[in-house]
C-alpha positions, 0 to 999 in steps of 0.5 A: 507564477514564474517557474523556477529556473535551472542552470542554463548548462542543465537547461540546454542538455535536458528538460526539467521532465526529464531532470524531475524522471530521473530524479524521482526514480534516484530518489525511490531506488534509494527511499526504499533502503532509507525508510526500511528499519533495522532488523535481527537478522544481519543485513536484512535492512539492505536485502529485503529493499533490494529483493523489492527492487528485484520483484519489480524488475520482474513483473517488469520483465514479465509485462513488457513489449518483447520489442523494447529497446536495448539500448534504453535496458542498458541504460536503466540497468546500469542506473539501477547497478549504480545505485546499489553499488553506490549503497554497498560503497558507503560501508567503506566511508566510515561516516556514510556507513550507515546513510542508507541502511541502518547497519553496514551494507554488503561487500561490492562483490557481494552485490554484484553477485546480486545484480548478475542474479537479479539481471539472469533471473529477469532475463529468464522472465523475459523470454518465458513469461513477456511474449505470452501474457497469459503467463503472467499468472505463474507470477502472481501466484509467487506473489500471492504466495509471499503475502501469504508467508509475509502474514501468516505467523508460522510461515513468516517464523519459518521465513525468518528461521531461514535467513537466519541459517543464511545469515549464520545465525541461530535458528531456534531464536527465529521469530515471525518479528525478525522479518519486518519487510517494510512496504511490501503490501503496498509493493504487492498491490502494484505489481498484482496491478500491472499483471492484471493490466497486462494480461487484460491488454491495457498496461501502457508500454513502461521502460524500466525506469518508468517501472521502477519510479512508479512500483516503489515511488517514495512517497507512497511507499509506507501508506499508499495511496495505491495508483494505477500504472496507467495513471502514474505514467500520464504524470510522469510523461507530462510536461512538467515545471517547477512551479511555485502554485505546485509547490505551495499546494504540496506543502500545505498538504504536507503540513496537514497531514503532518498534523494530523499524523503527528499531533492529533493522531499521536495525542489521541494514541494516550487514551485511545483503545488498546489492549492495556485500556481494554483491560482495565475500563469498567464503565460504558461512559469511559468505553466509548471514549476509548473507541471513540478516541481510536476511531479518530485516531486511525482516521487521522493517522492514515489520512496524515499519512495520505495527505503527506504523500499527496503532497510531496508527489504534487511538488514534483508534479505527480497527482497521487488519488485522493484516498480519504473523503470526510468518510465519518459523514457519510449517510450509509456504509456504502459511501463510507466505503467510497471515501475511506482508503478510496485506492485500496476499495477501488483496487479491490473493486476492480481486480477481485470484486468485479471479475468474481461477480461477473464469474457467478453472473454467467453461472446464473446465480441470483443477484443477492448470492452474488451480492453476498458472496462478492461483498463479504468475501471482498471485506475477509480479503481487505481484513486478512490483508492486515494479517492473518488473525481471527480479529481481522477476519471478524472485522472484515466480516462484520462491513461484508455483511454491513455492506450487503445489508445496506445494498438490500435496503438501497435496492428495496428503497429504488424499487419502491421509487422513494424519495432522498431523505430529507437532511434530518435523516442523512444525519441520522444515517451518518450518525448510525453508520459511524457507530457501525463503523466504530463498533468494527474498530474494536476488532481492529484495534485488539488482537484478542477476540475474546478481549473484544467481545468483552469490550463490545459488553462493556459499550453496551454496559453488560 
């Protein structure tokens, strides 16, 4: 396919891998503002993007090689400063005003002040945490430490109680609602990822820009996937065209997930389980509908939105991972587990399941302890970090024991040297293992766990 042809002047001056870099981290600086909603507390649609972009200047300072180029920092800070001043000046163009925020930003001064503290604050990182990578510790304990406040109720009334004392306004309206900060969960699973790279002695040497573009790239930034710096930067140091098969596979990636995110997810969002539905359903027949409805309807609406950002980072030459594969198909819960939200298992699995278990390996604990402690604990996690509710924590019980239960069978079957099951069999496995799978949407999908138990009664007609 012929490659799209730039200005002979650009051309001359600069590849189109560099273009495509520097446009890519523009665009990603600047996604974050656009997509964050608007909120109660005054400015917070303009702080709260720019504290994201702080936390990874951060980790940054925290995990680069203390040899790193001066000249090469300036540049990426000045870039940086650039474009959030260029933010705060739209306030002053009455029809830009709201372009990148959705309420007035800051005054030029205002963020500058900012900016000198966000450049200090790294600066400090640098000299006391970058040489010692066993530091980086002390970091994502701060990290973890916002999830916490960021999904646990109280904590987050009193966050928002906080700004808005800050912000002038009243406090005794705080609510844990005021403080939507969009994209942050996502944000915290990069950045907990090259602390752990870093302090293993694997993460790749990254400018500031590269940082940057990888920790809030705006096409994964809502919903994922989750990729690994290392992984990341290999696309964003290729050699890279403009190509028409590239472009032309991004778009059918695109029209699919938005298809799937916009038509089918949302058609299924007018009969699929909720807590108004929930309440109202009597008979066995129109329950499983409802679950049936929800399970679909959660399946295309984050592989839409997984689709969606595959295929805008397959334009620019970036090759987001697969994050959903037929997971209803699968025959067992494990597979299952292998192709649903494949980035956030695999995460998972490589910075919290397989360090705990080699820790309870060396302290001679027996293999099904080990099993069971990793497996249901690793599933509390992934459920509270949906939030910090009893409905969550069931859920995330409910596929630990599930996964456990199934890893005791599979090692009974190998000891026994038993044979594939014939297809009949996978089928019924596939069938039973989505029934498992769509039982524990029912805690997902309702707050109240009273609600749900009662849901569960009416699916099995008590």
């Amino acid at each position: 396919m012929a490659d799209v042809a730039l200005a002979p002047s650009l051309a001359g001056r600069y590849t189109q891998a560099q273009l495509r870099n520097a446009g890519l981290f523009v665009l990603s600086v600047l996604g974050i503002y656009v997509l964050q909603p608007a909120m109660p507390i005054r400015q917070m649609d303009f702080w709260l993007p720019t504290a994201a972009l702080l936390l990874a200047v951060v980790v940054w300072a925290a995990t680069a090689a203390a040899d790193r180029s001066a000249r090469a920092l300036i540049a990426d800070g000045s870039g940086i400063a650039v474009v959030l001043l260029g933010i705060a000046g739209t306030r002053y163009i009455e029809p830009l005003s709201t372009l990148f925020t959705r309420t007035l930003a800051p005054d030029v001064l205002t963020v500058l002040l900012a900016l000198a503290f966000g450049g200090a604050v790294a600066l400090l990182i640098a000299r006391l945490i970058g040489p010692r990578p066993g530091w980086t510790w002390g970091v994502l304990a701060a990290l973890v430490a916002l999830l916490v406040a960021l999904k646990v109720e109280p904590l987050t009334q009193a966050l928002a109680g906080a700004l808005r004392a800050w912000q002038g306004q009243s406090v005794a309206a705080a609510s844990a609602l005021d403080v939507r900060w969009l994209g942050f969960s996502y944000l915290f699973f990069r950045l907990v990822a090259a602390l752990r790279e870093r302090a293993a002695g694997r993460l790749p040497r990254m400018s500031l820009r590269e940082f940057i573009t990888y920790a809030l790239f705006a096409p994964a930034w809502i919903a994922g996937p989750i990729d690994r710096p290392e992984r990341f930067l290999r696309d964003l140091r290729a050699d890279f065209c403009f190509n028409l098969a590239d472009s032309m596979e991004g778009g059918r990636r695109v029209a699919v997930g938005a298809f799937k995110k916009f038509v089918l997810a949302d058609l299924l969002a007018l009969f699929a389980l909720n807590e108004v539905n929930a309440l109202q359903v009597r008979g066995a027949a129109w329950a499983w509908l409802l679950l049936y409805a929800y399970a679909l309807r959660i399946y295309f609406d984050f592989g839409g939105y997984s689709d969606i950002a595959i295929g805008i980072a397959r334009v620019f030459g970036i090759r987001l991972p697969e994050n959903f594969s037929r997971p209803y198909l699968k025959p067992n819960l494990t597979q299952f587990w292998n192709s649903w939200h494949i980035s956030l298992a695999q995460w998972f699995r490589a910075y919290y399941f397989n360090p705990l278990t080699r820790a309870l390996r060396t302290r001679g604990w027996p293999a099904p302890a080990i099993i069971l402690t990793g497996q249901l604990t690793t599933m509390l996690l992934i459920g509270l970090w949906h939030g910090v509710t009893w409905n969550f924590a069931i859920w995330g019980a409910w596929h630990g024991l599930g996964l456990f239960i199934h890893n005791r069978w599979a090692d009974f079957a190998r000891a026994r040297a038993m044979p594939e099951p014939p297809a009949l069999q996978r089928a019924l496995g596939a069938a039973l293992t989505f029934h498992f799978v769509a039982l524990g949407w029912v805690w997902f999908a309702l707050p109240d766990p009273a609600l749900a138990w009662r849901m569960v009664a009416t699916l099995f007609g008590l």
